[in-house]
Every structure is written in C-alpha cells, then in structure tokens.
N, C-alpha and C positions, 0 to 999 in steps of 0.2 A: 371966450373961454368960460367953461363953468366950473364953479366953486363948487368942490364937494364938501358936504360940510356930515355930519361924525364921524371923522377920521378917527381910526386908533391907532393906536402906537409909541413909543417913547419918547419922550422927549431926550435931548443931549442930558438936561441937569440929572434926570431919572437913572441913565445910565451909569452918570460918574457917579453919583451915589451908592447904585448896587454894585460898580467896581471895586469903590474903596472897602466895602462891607466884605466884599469878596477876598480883598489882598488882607484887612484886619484878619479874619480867617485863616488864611492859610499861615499868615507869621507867627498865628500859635500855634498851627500844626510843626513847625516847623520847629518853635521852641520844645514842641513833645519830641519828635525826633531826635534831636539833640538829648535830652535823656535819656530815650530808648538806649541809644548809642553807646553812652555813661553809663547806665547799667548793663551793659552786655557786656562790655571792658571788667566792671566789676566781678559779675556771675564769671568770669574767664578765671579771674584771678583768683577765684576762692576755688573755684574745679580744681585748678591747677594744685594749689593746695592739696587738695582734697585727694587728689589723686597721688602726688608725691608720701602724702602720709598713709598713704594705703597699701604704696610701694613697701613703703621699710615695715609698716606692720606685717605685711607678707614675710621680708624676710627674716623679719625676728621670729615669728611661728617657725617657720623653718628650723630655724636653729637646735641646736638639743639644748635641753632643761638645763645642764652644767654650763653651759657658754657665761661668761661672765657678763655678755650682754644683757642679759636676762634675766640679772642678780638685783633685788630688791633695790632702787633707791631711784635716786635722778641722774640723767644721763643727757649730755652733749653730745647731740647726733648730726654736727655738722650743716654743711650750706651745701644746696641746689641751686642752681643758677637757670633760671628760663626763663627767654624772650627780654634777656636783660636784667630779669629781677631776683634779685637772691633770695629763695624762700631756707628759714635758719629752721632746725627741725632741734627738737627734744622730748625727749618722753623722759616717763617718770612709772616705776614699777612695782606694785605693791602686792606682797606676797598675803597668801589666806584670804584674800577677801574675793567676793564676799561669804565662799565657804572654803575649808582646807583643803588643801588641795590645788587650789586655782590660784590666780595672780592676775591683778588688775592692769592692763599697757593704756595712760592715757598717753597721747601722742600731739603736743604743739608742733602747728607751722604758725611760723612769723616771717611777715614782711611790713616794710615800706613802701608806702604808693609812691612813683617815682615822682606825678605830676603837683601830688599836696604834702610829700612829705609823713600825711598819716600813720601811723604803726599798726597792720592791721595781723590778727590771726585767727587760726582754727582749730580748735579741739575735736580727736577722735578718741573714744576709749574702744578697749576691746577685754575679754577674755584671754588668758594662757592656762592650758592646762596642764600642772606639774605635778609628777608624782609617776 
C-alpha cells in the first residue's frame, strides 16, 4: 500500500471546535429572538391602546359642544377589556386653549402588564372645536 502523504482535511478535534462556535452562535440568536418576541407582545399592547383612545376620541368629536362629556375638567371614561387586559381610559378637558374657541381632549390609557405586574400608559391629545 502507498502512503499518501499532503492529505487535506479536518481533523475530528477541528470539527468539534467549529461546532461548538457554531451552537455559541446560534444560543445568542436565539436569545435575540426571544426579545424580538417581548417587543412585539409590547408594540401589541401600546397599538392596542392606542387604538382604544382613538376610538373614544372619535366619539367625543362626534358629540355636540353641549354634551356634558365635553364640559371642561377631568373625566372617568371607564375600562375596555382586550385579550384579557383591561385598558382604564381618562381624559381630561380644557377649554380656550390654546386659542378661544378651541378645547384641549388629552386622553389616558392605562394598563397593567399581566406577566410583571408593571403599570404601563398612553397619552393622546387632540383639538375640539367649540363655538
């Protein structure tokens, strides 16, 4: 038999080496994943928000200028409940500003994240035109 001799190729140890480098790798992909995830859960739950107080500022616009809804101060506007979560809404109403005529609607949502307990919320303001 003849020895062939510059063989190339890997050795076993070479392999496990670039395997292990390989699996170190991906278990930080994997920990990126995992927050991807956490923030997408997140971005849900401010939309959602987001969208709830977009709802009632619609239908306060609606309203006419006498509706007592409408009337300058702070106001308890009740709980939504979605996908489990109670989003708690308030808004607050300020007349003349910021020229006469007009009135300020900012609009809180408030929740708790169910899994930390956190209290998290959202402010929208908008315009009302009275007069």
């Amino acid at each position: 038999m003849k020895m062939l001799s510059n063989q190339k190729g890997f050795t076993l140890l070479e392999l496990l080496i670039a395997l292990t480098i390989l699996a170190i790798g991906l278990l930080g992909l994997a920990g990126l994943h995992i927050a991807a995830i956490q923030g997408n859960v997140s971005g849900f739950k401010i939309s959602t928000a987001t969208a709830v107080s977009q709802e009632r500022i619609e239908e306060l616009k609606a309203l006419d200028t006498s509706s007592a809804a409408v009337d300058a101060g702070d106001h308890a506007d009740g709980n939504v409940v979605i996908q489990g979560i109670t989003y708690n809404r308030s808004y607050t109403i300020q007349d003349n500003t910021p020229i006469q005529g007009t009135s300020t609607l900012i609009l809180t949502v408030s929740w708790v994240e169910p899994a930390t307990g956190v209290a998290r919320s959202t402010r929208i303001f908008t315009r009302i035109v009275k007069g």
